[in-house]
N, C-alpha and C positions, 0 to 999 in steps of 0.2 A: 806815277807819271802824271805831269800836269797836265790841264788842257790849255795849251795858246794857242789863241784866237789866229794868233797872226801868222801862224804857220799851217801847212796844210796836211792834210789828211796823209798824202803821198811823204811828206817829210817826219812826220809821227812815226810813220806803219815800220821802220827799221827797230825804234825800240820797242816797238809789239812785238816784231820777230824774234827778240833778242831774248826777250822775258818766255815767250811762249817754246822758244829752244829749250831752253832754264828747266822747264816745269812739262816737257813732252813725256818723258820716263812715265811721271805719275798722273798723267792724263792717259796714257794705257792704260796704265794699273787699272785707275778709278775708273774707267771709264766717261770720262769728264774734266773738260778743265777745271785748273786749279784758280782757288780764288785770286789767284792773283794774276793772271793771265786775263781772266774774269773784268777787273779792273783797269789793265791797260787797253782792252777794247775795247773799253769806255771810255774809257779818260780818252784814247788817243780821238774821238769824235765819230765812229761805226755807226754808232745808233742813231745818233742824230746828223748823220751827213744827205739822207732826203727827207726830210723833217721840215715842214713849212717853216719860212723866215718866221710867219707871224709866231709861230711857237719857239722862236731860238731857234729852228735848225739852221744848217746851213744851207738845204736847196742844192746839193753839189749835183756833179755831172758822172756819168756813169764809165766815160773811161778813164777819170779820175780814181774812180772806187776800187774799179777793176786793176791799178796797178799797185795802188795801195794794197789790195787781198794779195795779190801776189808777191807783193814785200813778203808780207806775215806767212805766207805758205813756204818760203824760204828756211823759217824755223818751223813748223809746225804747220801742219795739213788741217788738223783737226781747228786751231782755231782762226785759221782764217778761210775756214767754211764759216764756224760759229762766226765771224765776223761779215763776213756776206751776208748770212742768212738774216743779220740782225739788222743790218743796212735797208733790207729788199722789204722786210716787214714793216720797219718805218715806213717805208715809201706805201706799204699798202693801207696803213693806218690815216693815211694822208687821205685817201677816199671816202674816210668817214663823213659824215655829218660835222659840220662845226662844234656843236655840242660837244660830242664823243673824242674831237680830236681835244677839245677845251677840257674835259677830263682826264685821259691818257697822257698828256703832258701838261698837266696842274703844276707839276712839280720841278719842269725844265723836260730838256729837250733831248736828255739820253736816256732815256726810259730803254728798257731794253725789250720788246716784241720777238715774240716766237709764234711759228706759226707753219701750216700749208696750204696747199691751194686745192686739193684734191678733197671733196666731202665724203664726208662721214656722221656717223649718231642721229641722232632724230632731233627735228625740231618743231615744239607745236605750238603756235601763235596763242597768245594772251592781250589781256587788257595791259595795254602798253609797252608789248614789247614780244617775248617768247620765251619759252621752258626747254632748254637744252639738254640734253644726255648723249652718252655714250663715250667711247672712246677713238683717239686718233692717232696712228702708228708714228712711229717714226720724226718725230719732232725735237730736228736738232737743236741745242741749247737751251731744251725747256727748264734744266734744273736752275738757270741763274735767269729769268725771265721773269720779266715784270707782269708782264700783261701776254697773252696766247690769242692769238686769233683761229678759231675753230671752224672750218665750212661747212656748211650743211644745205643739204634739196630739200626744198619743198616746191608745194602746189605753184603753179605760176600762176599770176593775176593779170600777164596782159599776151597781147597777142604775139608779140617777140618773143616769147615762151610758152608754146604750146604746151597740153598736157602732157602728150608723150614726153617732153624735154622739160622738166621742172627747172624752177630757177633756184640758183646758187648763192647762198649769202656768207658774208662774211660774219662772225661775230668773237666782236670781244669781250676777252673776259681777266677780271684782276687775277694777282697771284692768288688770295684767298678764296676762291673760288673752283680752284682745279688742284687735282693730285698728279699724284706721279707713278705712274707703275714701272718699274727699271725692268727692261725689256732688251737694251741694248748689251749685246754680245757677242764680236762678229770680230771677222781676220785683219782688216782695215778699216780706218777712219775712226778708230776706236773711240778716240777723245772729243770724238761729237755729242757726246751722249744722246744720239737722238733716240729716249723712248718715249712714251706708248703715256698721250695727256688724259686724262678720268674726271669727264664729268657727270655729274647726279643732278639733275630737275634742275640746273643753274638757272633765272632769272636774267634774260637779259636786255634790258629796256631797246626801244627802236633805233636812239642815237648814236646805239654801240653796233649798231649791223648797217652792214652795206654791199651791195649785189654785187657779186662778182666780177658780171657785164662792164661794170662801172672800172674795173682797175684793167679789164681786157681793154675797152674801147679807148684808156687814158682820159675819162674824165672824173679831176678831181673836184670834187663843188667852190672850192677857194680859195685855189694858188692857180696861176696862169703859168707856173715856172715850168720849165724842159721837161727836168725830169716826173712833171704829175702831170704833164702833157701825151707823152709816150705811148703807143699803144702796147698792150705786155709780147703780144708778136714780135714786137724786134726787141726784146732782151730777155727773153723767155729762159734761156738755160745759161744765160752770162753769170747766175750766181752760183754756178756750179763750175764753170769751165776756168774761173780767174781761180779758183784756189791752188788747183791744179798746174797755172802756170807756176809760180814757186816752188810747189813742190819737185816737180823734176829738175829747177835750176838748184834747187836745195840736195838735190840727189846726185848731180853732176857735180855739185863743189865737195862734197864729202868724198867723193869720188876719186877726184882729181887730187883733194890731201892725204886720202889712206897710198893711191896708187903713185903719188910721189916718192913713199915711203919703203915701197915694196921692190921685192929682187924675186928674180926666179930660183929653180936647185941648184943654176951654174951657177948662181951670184949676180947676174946677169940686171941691172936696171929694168924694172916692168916700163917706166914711162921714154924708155928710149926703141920699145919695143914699134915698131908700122904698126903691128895690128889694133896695140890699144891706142896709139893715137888717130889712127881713121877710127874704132868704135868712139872715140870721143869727140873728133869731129864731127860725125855724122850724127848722134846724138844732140851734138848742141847745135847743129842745123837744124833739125827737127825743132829743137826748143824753140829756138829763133823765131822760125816758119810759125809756128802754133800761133805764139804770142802776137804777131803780125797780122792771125787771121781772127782771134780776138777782138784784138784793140779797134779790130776795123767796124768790127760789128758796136764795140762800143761808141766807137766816133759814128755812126751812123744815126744812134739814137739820140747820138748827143746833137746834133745839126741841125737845122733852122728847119728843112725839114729832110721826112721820111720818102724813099722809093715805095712805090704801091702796092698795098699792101701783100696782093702777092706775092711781088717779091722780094718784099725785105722778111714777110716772115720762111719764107721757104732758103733763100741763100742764109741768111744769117743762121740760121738753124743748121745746115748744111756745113755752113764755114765751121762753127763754132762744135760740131760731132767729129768731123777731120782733123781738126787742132784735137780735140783732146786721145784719138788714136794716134799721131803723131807726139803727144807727150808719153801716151804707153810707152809708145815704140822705142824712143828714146832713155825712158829710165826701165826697163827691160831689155835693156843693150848691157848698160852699165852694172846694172844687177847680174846677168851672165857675168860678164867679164871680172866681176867681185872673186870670182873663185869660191870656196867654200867657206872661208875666209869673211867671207863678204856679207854670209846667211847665219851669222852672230847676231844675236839679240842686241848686243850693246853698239852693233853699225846701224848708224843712222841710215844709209843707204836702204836698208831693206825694209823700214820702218817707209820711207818713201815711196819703196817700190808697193808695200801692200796699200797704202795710203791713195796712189795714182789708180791700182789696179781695181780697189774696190769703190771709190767715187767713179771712173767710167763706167760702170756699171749702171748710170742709172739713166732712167728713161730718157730723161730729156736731150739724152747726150748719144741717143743709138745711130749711130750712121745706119743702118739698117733702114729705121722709118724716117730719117730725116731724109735721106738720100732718096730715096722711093717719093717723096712727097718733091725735095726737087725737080727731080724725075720726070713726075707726073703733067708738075707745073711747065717744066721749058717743053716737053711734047706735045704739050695741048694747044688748040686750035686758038681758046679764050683764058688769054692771061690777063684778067681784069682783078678788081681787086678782092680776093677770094680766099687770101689768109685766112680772115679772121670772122668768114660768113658761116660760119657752120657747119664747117668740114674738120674734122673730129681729129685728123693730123696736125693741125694750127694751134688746138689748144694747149693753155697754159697745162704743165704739170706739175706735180711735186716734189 
């Protein structure tokens, strides 16, 4: 697939989904997409869609990306996480130093970044730069990744980072410079490959790190554009919750073509039955609803400006744990209603249903402490701006 400039991201992401349907089977298998899947999230523009102009990117807008992922989750859960994930990294690479960002895209602007936000390994300061080790779990799409961005604490050196609370730095590091231990093995999401990055005493000069603070607060050193403007507060788990929309709507169409097809033991039409079609009305209302409370979170960030910081990072965080129980809900509707019929290897339905069940699983997506953290905010006396002050609910996760 080619890349034209002239069409956009949102208008690509259908033949991503088409390819990444293609190639789902043996992205179970492998545990990883196939190279050619690999390919069309590239070509279709993922990696380079927050990628400073000055480097070829495009600078795009995040409820763009967001429905673009959701295209691709249509075919395949797993690679339009890989395709979020890869989108969200450029944007963090975008924090670099000029240097660093002049390095990572020498070569153009789809370089593909892997990465998370949560540190790990040790890192101990050198003559111009610092000596990395250890290892980082769960880093989805590291086997086709150009470049990894690894976090790590150290000492802090100013008064916004006391001892107790070390500071956080980002660092990048080329392909040659990291292994790979295959670590991933799990019920859902299987084709994310996310295992477990291995570094040894890596070298990594000053221009390739950058503090964390720096992609929380959205200051990027050299683009003034929206999305390096942003603070990570209000789009903190959008790269987790867009894949998800596809998926379920991917879940409800396979749905809707096996349960066309079906009769009961009288002979009887399943889809002229009330009950499966209220479970499938209610189901794509749910979808509906989710998408809605998404996109809204994305158009929030996308907008000239932000609600205070309070409370765009507590609703948006909030909206966007509700949407994704509301997509459980819905393709665990469909999935009962599958029959046994339905819990076939070769139904795509169920490949969705594990794909929904184990991406909401993850932290950033818990109604539990988003809702608590809600909560907290509208009962309190002082809703000033307190997102992203140092309250331990706000922060970015992995």
């Amino acid at each position: 697939m080619s890349h034209d400039s002239k069409s956009t991201i949102v208008a690509r992401a259908p033949q991503v989904a088409e390819i990444a349907a293609q190639y789902s089977d043996e992205a179970e298998t492998a545990r990883q997409l196939s190279p050619q899947v690999v390919r069309a999230v590239r070509d279709a523009g993922f990696a380079r869609h927050f990628v400073p102009a000055a480097h070829g990117g495009e600078t795009g807008g995040f409820a763009e990306l967001t429905s673009a992922v959701a295209l691709v989750g249509e075919g395949c859960t797993s690679a339009a996480w890989a395709a979020s994930l890869a989108a969200y990294a450029g944007r963090y690479a975008a924090f670099l130093p000029e240097a660093g960002q002049a390095e990572i895209w020498a070569e153009g602007p789809d370089v593909v970044l892997a990465g998370a936000l949560m540190p790990s390994g040790k890192a101990e300061p050198v003559a111009g730069g610092w000596r990395l080790s250890g290892e980082w779990k769960y880093i989805s799409g590291v086997h086709f990744a150009d470049w990894a961005l690894a976090c790590a604490a150290v000492p802090a050196k100013d008064a916004e980072n006391p001892p107790e609370r070390p500071e956080v730095l980002f660092f990048a590091v080329p392909r040659a410079d990291f292994s790979i231990e295959d670590t991933w093995s799990t019920v859902g999401m299987r084709g994310t490959g996310s295992h477990t990055l291995l570094l040894s005493d890596v070298f990594v000069p000053d221009h390739l790190t950058l503090p964390r603070s720096a992609v929380h607060a959205g200051r990027a050193p050299a683009s003034d554009a929206r999305c390096h403007i942003v603070p990570m507060y209000a789009v903190n788990a959008l790269p987790f919750a867009a894949p998800l929309i596809g998926a379920a709507r991917g879940a409800l169409r396979a749905w809707i073509a096996r349960t066309g097809q079906r009769v009961d033991r009288r002979g009887r039409a399943v889809r002229e039955m009330p009950s499966a079609q209220v479970s499938l009305a209610r189901s794509a209302a749910e979808v509906d609803a989710a998408e809605l409370l998404i996109l809204r979170t994305a158009a929030v960030a996308d907008g000239t400006e932000c609600p205070p910081e309070g409370e765009a990072a507590v609703r948006g965080a909030r909206d966007l744990a509700l949407a994704v129980e509301l997509l459980v809900s819905a393709v665990d509707r469909v999935f009962r209603a599958s029959g046994t019929s339905g819990q076939s290897s070769s139904d795509p339905v169920q490949r969705f249903w594990r794909d929904v069940n184990s991406a909401a699983s993850h932290v950033a997506l818990s109604f539990e402490t988003t809702g608590a953290a809600y909560g907290a905010w509208a009962l309190s006396d002082d809703k000033g701006d307190k997102g992203d002050k140092g309250d331990k609910r706000a922060e970015p996760v992995r």
